[in-house]
N, C-alpha and C positions, 0 to 999 in steps of 0.2 A: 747349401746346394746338395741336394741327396743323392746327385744321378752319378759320384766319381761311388759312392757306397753301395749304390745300387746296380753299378757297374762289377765290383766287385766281388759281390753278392753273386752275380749271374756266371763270373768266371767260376767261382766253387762247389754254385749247384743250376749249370744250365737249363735244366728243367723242374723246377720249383716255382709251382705254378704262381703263389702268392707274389713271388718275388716280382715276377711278367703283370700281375695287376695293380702292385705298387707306382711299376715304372708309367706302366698306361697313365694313371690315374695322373702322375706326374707329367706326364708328356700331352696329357687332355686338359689339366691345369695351365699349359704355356700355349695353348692355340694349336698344337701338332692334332689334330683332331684324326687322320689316317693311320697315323703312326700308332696315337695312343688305343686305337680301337682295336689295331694287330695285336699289341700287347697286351689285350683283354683276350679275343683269341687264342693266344698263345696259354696266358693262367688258364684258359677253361679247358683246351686242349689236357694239360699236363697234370692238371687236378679236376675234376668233374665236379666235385663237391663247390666247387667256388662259382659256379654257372649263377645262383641270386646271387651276389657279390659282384660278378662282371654285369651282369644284364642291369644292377641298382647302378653303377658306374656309368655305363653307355647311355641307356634310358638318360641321363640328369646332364649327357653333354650334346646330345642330339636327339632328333626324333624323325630322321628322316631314315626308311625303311631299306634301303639302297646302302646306308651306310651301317647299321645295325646287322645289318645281314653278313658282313665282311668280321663280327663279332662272334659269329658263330662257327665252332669246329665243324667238320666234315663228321657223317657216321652219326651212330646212334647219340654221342653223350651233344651232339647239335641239339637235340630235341629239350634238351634241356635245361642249355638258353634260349633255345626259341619261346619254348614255355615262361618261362623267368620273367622275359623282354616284354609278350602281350599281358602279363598279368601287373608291368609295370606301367608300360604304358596305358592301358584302361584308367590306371589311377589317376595318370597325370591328365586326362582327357583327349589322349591324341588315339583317339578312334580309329580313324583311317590309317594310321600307320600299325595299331594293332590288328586290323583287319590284312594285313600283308601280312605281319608275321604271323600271325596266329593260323591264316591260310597254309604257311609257310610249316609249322608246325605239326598239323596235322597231316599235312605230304609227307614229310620227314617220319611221324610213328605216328598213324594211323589208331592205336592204341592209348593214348593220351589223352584224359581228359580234361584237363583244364580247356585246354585249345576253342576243345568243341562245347564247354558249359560257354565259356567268354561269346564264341561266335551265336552261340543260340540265345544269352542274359541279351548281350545288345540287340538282337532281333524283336524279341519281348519289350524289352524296354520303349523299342521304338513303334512297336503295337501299339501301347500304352499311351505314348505321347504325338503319337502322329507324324514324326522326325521324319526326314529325306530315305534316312537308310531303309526306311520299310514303304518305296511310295509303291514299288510293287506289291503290292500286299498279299496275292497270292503265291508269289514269289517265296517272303519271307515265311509266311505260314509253309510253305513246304520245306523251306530251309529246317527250320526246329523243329518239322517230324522227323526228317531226316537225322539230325543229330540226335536229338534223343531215343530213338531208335537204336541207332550206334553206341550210343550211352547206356543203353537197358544191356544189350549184345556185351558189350567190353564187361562192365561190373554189374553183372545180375547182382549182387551182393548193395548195391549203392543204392540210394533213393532219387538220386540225380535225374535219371529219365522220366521217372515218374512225377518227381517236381517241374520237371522241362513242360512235359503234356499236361500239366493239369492247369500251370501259368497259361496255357495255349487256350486250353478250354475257356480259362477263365476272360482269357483277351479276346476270346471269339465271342461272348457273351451267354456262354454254357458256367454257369456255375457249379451248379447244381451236377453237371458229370462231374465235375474239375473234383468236388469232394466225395462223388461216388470213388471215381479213383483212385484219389490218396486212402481212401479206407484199405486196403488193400496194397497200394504203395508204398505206406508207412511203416511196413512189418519187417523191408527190409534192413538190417542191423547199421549198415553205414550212413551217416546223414540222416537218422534216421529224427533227431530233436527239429532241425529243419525243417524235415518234412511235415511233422506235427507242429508246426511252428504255421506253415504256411496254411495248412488245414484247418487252424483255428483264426487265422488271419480271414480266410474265406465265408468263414460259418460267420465271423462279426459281421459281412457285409452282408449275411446272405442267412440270417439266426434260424435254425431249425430245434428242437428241443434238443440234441445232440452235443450245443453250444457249450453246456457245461462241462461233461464228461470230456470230451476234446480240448477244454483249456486244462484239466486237470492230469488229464496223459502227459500234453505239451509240458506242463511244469515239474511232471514228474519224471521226464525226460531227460529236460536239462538238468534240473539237478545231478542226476547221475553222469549228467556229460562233464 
C-alpha cells in the first residue's frame, strides 16, 4: 500500500508536485476518480513542467470534459494542461471532448498554438471526409480562415498558417493556388520540412514540371531536420 509513504512524503514536501501525481494516479487507480483528478491539479499547480504527465494521467482515466477541466490550474500554467489534455485526447478519438478543451484553451492564452492547429486539422479533416463536424460547411471554412489567420499573426516565423490555407484551398478544390502559396509559404524557417512535405504531396496529385524539384527540396529538408 503506497498511500501511508505517500502520505509521508507529502508531510516533508507539501508542495512537490510529483509527489500530488503519484497519489492522483493512485487514488484514479481505486475508483476516487474526483479526488485523484485534484491531485493531478495540484502536481500541475506546483510543478508546471508535469502538465504532459497529468493531462497523459487524466486523459487515460476519463474523457468527460466537465471533469478534466477541475485538472486544470487557475492562470496562465492552466493553458498548459489544457493544451496537453486536447492533444491527448485527439489521439484517443474523443473529438468532442477535445473540442471543449481545446475551445477551453484558447480562451485561456489566445497565443497558443497547438489549440488552434487541433481546432482547424479537425475542420479539414472533416472537409475531406464529409463528417457531422463540418455539416455547416461554410461555417467550418470560415472556422480555418479564422485560425490560421491567427496562426500567421502569433508566429509569422511558422509555416502552420500557411499549411492551414493551403489544406483549405486544396479542400475547396483550388489546387493549383494551395501550391501557388506554399511557394512562398515554405520559406518560413519553422515547419518548414512539412510545409514542403505537403507541397509535394499536392504537386503528386496535381503533377506540374515542378514535381521534381519540390520532391528534392522536401528531401533535402528533412534530412537536415
Amino acid at each position: 500500500n503506497p498511500i501511508p509513504w505517500i502520505q509521508c512524503a507529502l508531510e516533508r514536501g507539501p508542495t512537490v508536485g510529483r509527489t500530488h501525481a503519484l497519489l492522483g494516479e493512485v487514488l484514479l487507480g481505486r475508483g476516487l476518480l474526483d479526488q485523484g483528478l485534484m491531485e493531478l491539479r495540484l502536481a500541475a499547480s506546483y510543478e508546471p513542467g508535469l502538465s504532459d504527465l497529468t493531462a497523459t494521467i487524466a486523459a487515460s482515466s476519463t474523457q468527460d470534459p466537465a471533469k478534466l477541466l477541475a485538472t486544470v490550474p487557475e492562470g496562465r500554467w492552466g493553458s498548459l494542461v489544457l493544451d496537453a489534455l486536447g492533444e491527448r485526447l485527439r489521439g484517443r478519438g474523443a473529438s468532442e471532448s477535445a473540442e471543449v478543451i481545446d475551445r477551453e484553451a484558447v480562451a485561456r492564452d489566445p497565443r497558443r498554438l497547438g489549440p488552434r492547429r487541433r481546432l482547424a486539422d479537425a475542420r479539414l479533416d472533416s472537409l475531406d471526409t464529409a463528417t457531422p463536424l463540418c455539416a455547416d460547411r461554410a461555417g467550418c471554412i470560415a472556422e480555418v480562415q479564422t485560425q490560421a489567420q491567427a496562426m500567421t499573426e502569433i508566429a509569422p516565423s511558422d509555416t502552420v498558417g500557411s499549411r492551414t490555407r493551403a489544406r483549405l484551398l486544396a479542400a475547396q478544390g483550388d489546387a493549383a493556388a494551395a501550391i501557388d502559396l506554399l511557394r512562398e509559404g515554405c520559406k518560413a524557417p519553422t515547419g518548414r520540412d512539412q510545409c514542403l512535405m505537403l507541397r509535394a504531396q499536392l504537386l503528386l496529385r496535381n503533377p506540374t514540371p515542378e514535381l521534381d524539384a519540390a520532391l528534392e527540396e522536401f528531401v533535402a529538408a528533412s534530412c537536415a531536420a
